[in-house]
C-alpha positions as CSV (number, residue, x, y, z in Angstrom):
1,X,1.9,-5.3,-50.6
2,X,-1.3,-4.1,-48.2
3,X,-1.5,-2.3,-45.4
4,X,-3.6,-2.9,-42.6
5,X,-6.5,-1.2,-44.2
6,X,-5.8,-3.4,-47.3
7,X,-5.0,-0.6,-49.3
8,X,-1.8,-0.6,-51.7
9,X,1.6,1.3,-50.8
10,X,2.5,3.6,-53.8
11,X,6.2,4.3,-54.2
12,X,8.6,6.7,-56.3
13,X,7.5,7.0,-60.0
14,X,3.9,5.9,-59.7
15,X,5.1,2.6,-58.8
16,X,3.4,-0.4,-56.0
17,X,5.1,-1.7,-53.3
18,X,5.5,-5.6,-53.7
19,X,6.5,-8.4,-51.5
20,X,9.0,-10.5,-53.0
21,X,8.5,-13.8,-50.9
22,X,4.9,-14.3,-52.6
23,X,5.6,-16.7,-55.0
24,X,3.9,-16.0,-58.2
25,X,5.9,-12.0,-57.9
26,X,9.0,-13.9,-56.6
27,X,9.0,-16.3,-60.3
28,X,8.1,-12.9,-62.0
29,X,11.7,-11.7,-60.5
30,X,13.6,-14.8,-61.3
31,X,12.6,-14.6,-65.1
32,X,13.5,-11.1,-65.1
33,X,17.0,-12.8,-64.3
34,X,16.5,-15.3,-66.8
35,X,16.5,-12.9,-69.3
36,X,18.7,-10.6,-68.1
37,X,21.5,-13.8,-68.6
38,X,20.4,-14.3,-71.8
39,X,20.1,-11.0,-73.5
40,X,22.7,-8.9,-71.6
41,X,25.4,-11.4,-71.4
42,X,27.9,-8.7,-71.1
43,X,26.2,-6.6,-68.2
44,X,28.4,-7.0,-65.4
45,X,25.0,-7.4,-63.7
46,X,22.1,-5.5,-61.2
47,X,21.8,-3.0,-59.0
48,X,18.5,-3.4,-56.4
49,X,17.2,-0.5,-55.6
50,X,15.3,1.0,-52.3
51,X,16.0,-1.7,-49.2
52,X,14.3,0.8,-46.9
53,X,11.0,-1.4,-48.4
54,X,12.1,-4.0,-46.1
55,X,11.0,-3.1,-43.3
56,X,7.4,-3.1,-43.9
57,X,5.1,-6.4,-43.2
58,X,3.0,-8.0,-45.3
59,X,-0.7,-8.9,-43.0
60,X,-1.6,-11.4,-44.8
61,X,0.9,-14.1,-44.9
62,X,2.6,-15.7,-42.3
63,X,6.4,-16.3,-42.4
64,X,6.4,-18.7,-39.4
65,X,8.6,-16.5,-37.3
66,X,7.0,-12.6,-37.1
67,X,4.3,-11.3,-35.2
68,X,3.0,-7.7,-35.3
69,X,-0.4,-6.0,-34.0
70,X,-1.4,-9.2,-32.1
71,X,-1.1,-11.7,-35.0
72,X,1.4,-13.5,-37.3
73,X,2.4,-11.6,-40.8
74,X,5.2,-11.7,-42.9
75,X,8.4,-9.5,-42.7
76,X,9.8,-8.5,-46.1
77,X,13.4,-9.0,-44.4
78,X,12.4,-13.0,-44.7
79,X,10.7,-12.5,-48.0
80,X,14.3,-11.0,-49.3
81,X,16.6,-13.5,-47.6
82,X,14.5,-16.2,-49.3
83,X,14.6,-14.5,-53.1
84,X,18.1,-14.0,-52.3
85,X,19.1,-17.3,-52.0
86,X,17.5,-17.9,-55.4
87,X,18.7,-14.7,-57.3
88,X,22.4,-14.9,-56.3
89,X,23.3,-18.4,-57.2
90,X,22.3,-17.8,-61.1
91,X,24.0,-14.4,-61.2
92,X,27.2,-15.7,-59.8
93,X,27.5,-18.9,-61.3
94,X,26.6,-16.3,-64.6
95,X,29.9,-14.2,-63.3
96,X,27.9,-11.1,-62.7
97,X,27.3,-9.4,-59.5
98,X,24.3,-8.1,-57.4
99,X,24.9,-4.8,-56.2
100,X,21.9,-3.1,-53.8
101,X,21.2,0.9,-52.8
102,X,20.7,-0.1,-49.7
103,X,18.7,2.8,-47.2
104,X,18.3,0.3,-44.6
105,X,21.7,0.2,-43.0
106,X,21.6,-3.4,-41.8
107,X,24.7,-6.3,-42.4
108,X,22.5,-9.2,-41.9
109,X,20.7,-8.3,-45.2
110,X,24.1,-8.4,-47.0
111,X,25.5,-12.0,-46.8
112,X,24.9,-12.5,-51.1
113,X,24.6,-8.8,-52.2
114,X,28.5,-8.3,-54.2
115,X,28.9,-4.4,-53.4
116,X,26.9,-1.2,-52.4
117,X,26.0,1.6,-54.2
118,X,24.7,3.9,-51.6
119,X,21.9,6.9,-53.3
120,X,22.7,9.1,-50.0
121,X,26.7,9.4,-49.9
122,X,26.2,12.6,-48.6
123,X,25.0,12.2,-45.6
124,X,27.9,11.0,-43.6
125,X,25.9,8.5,-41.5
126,X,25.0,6.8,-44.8
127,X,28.5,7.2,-45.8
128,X,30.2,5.8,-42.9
129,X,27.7,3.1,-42.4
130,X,28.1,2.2,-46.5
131,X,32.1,1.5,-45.7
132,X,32.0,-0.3,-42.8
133,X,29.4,-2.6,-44.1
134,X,31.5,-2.9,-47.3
135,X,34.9,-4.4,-45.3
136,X,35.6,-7.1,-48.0
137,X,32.9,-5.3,-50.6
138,X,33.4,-2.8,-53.0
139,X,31.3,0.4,-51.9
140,X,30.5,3.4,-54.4
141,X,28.6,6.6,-53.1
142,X,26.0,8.4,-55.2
143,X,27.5,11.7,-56.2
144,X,23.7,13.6,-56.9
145,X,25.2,17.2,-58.6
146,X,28.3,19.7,-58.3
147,X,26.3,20.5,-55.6
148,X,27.6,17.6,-53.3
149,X,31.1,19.0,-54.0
150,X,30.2,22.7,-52.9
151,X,32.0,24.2,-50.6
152,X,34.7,21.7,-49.9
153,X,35.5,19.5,-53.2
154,X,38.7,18.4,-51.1
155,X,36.8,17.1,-47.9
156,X,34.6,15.3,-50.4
157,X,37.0,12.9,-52.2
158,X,38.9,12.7,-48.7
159,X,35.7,11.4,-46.4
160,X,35.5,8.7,-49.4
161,X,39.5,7.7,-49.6
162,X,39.2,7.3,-45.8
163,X,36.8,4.9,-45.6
164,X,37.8,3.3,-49.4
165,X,34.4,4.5,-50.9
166,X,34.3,5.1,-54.8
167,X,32.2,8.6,-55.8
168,X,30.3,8.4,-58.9
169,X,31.1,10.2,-60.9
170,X,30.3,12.8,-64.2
171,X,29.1,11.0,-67.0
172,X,26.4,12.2,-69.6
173,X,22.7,12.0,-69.0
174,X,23.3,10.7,-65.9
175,X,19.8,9.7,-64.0
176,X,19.2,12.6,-61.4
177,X,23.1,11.9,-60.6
178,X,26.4,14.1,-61.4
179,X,26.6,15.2,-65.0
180,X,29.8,16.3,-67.0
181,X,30.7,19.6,-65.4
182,X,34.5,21.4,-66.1
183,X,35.1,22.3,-62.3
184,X,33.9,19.4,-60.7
185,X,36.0,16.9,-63.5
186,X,39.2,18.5,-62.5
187,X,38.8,17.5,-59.2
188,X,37.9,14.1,-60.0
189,X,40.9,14.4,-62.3
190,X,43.3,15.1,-59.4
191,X,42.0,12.7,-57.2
192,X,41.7,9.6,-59.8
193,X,45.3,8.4,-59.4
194,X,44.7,8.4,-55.3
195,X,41.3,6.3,-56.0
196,X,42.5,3.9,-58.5
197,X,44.6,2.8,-55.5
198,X,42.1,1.6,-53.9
199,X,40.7,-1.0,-56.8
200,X,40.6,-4.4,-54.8
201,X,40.4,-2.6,-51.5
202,X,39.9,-4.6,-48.0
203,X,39.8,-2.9,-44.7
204,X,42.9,-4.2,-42.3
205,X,41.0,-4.6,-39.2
206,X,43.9,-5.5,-37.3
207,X,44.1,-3.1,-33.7
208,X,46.5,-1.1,-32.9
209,X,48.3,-1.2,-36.4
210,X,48.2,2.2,-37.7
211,X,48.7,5.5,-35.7
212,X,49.5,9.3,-37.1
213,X,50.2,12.5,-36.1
214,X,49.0,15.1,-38.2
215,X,46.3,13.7,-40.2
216,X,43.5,11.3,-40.2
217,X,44.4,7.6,-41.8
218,X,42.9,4.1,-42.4
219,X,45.0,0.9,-44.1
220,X,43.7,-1.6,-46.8
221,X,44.7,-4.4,-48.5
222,X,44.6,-4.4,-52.4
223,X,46.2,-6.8,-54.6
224,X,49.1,-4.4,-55.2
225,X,50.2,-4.0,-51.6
226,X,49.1,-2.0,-48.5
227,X,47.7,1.4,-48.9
228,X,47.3,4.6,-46.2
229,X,45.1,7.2,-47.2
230,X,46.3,10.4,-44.8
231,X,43.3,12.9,-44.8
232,X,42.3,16.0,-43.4
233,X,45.5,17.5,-42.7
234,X,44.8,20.8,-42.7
235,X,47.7,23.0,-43.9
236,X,50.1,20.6,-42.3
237,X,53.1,20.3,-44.4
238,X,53.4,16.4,-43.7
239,X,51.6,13.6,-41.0
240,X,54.0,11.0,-39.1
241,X,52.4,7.6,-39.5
242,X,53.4,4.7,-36.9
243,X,52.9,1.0,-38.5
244,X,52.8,-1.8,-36.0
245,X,52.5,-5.6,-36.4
246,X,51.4,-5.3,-40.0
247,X,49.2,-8.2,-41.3
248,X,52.1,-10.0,-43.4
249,X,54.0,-13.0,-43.4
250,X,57.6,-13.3,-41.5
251,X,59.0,-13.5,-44.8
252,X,58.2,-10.1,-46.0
253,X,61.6,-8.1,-45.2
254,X,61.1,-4.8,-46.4
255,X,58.6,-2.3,-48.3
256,X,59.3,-0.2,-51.1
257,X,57.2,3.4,-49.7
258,X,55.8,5.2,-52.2
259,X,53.2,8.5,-52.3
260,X,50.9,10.4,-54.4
261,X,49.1,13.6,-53.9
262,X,45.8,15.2,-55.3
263,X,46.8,16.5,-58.6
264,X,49.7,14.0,-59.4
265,X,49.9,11.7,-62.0
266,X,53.4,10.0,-60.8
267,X,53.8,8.0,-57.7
268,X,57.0,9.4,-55.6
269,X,59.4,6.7,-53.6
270,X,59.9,8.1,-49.7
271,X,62.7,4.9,-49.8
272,X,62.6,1.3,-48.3
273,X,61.2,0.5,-45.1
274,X,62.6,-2.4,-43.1
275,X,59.8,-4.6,-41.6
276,X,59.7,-4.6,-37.9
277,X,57.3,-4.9,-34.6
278,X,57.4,-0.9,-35.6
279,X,58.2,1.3,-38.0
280,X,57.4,4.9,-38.6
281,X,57.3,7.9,-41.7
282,X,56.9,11.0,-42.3
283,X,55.1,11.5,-45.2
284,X,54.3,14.6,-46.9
285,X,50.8,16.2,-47.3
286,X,49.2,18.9,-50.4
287,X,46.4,19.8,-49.5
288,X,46.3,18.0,-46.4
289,X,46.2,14.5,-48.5
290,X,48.4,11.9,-49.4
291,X,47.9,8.1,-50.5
292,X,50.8,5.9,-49.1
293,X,51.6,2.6,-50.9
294,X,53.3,0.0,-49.9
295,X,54.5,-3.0,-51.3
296,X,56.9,-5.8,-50.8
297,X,60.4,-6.9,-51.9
298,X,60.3,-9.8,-53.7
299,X,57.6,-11.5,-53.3
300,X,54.2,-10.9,-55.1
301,X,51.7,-9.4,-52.3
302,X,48.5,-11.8,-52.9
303,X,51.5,-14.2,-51.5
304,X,52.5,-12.7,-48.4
305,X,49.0,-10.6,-47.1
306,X,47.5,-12.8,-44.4
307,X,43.6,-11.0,-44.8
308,X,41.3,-13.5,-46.0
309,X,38.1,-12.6,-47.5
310,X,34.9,-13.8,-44.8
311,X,33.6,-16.9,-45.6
312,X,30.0,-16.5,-46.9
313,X,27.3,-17.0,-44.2
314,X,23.7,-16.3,-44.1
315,X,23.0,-14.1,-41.3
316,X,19.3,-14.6,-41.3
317,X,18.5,-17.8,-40.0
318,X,15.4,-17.6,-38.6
319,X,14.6,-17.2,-34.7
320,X,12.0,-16.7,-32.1
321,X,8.6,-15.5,-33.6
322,X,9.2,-11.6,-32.9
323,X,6.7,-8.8,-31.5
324,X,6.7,-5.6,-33.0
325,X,3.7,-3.3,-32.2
326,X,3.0,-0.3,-35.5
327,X,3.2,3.2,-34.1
328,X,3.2,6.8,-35.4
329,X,5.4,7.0,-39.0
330,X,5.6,3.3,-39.0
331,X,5.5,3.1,-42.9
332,X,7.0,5.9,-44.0
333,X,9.1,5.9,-47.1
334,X,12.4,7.6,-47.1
335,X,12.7,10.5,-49.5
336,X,14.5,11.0,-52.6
């Protein structure tokens, strides 16, 4: 990849910039698949790093649709749509999943990515932007050190259960991300049992279904029922949760309520709730965080939940030829 000067852009590691729509570097990329299929049959599959690359231009091709600096180029956003429609198919059909770190905040370059694993989990932009892109995705955030957990290990974990984002977490030699640390495990320990919950997770974007008093909440849909993660209670002893219209069939009669707080290993029953146009609980807070499950009697809850994953669509069909003029900082790289 050149820039207007026709010199090279160096990236992280001593690395070159490249622009995956040319095709002799796009075949270099697909037979790096190839062989990933063949000699990693096990690998669940790839992470694609740095998407923030996408928003330069290459000068001297033309994608038919992008115009910068008074004459046609190519954007990488076309270049990537057009790998990805080659990339995705063999890794799928293979059963293994594409899963991009993703700087560039953008849905329409997600339609065939499986999941995000966002480097900058930290920043709660990044964070907030990484869940709500992720609605029928899986979402983990990059935890970098202990230091991510200091001063508040608690409103850590919590900002990730409320938007149903996975932390990384310790493991040894880690790459310039969390390593095996007593303090920090113990909190990863207490929180597990609350995240586990999540496994499967879907956002319920119904409105108006879920209101609380006394802490923050959000509702998914897993495969084992509904969940409501109650965060940032404070010292409140417990949070009143109003649930309204929920997303499941007539037939559904009742829930079986259950909770679990940050260091417990044993889910709790708060009793049987009878479905209704409402119904509301009081549910009971440690350290102002509580996970509330709830699943049906009866029947099995992929039966009765009405969400339905989104159809896949590609989101970047071409348009008009667009006109986008350089300016100061243009090109600049984000920074690890």
């Amino acid at each position: 990849l050149y820039d207007d000067n026709g010199k090279t852009w160096g990236t992280w590691g001593g690395a070159i910039a490249m622009d995956p729509g040319g095709p002799k570097y796009r075949e270099h990329l697909i037979e790096q698949a190839r062989r990933h299929l063949e000699k990693y049959p096990a690998s669940d599959g790839i992470c694609i790093d740095r998407l923030d690359w996408l928003r330069f231009y290459n000068p001297r091709e033309d994608d038919g649709v992008s115009w910068r600096n008074g004459k046609a180029c190519r954007s990488l956003f076309v270049s990537w749509r057009d790998f990805m429609r080659q990339l995705a198919p063999m890794m799928h059909e293979a059963g293994k999943v594409i899963f991009v770190n993703n700087h560039l905040k953008r849905l329409e370059l997600l339609p065939l990515v499986d999941g995000i694993y966002c480097e900058f989990a930290q920043n709660g932009r990044a964070l907030n932007a990484t869940g709500l892109l992720c609605v029928r995705k899986p979402a983990i955030g990059w935890t970098a050190s202990v230091q991510d957990l200091r001063p508040d290990p608690d409103a850590l974990f919590q900002r990730h259960l409320h938007l149903g984002v996975f932390p990384t977490a310790p493991f040894p030699e880690n790459d310039h991300t969390i390593t095996p640390d007593p303090w920090a495990e113990q909190y990863y320990q207490d929180y597990g049992p609350l995240l586990d919950a999540l496994r499967g997770r879907k956002w319920v974007l119904q409105s108006g279904v879920l209101a609380a008093d006394g802490a923050k909440v959000n509702i998914f849909e897993t495969p084992g029922g509904l969940v409501v993660p109650l965060t940032f209670g404070g010292k409140n002893a417990s949070a009143r949760i109003t649930l309204s219209h929920l997303p499941v069939s007539a037939a559904v009669k009742s829930f079986a309520a259950d909770v679990i707080h940050p260091g417990e290993q044993a889910w709790r029953s708060l009793g049987t709730l009878i479905n209704g146009p409402e119904m509301s609980l009081d549910v009971p807070l440690a350290r102002g965080c509580a996970m509330l499950r709830l699943t049906s009697s009866g029947l099995a809850p992929e039966a009765h939940l009405d969400g339905k994953a989104l159809p896949p669509a590609d989101m970047m069909t071409a348009g008009n030829r667009l006109h986008v003029e350089a300016g100061p900082g243009a090109h600049e790289a984000s920074v690890r």
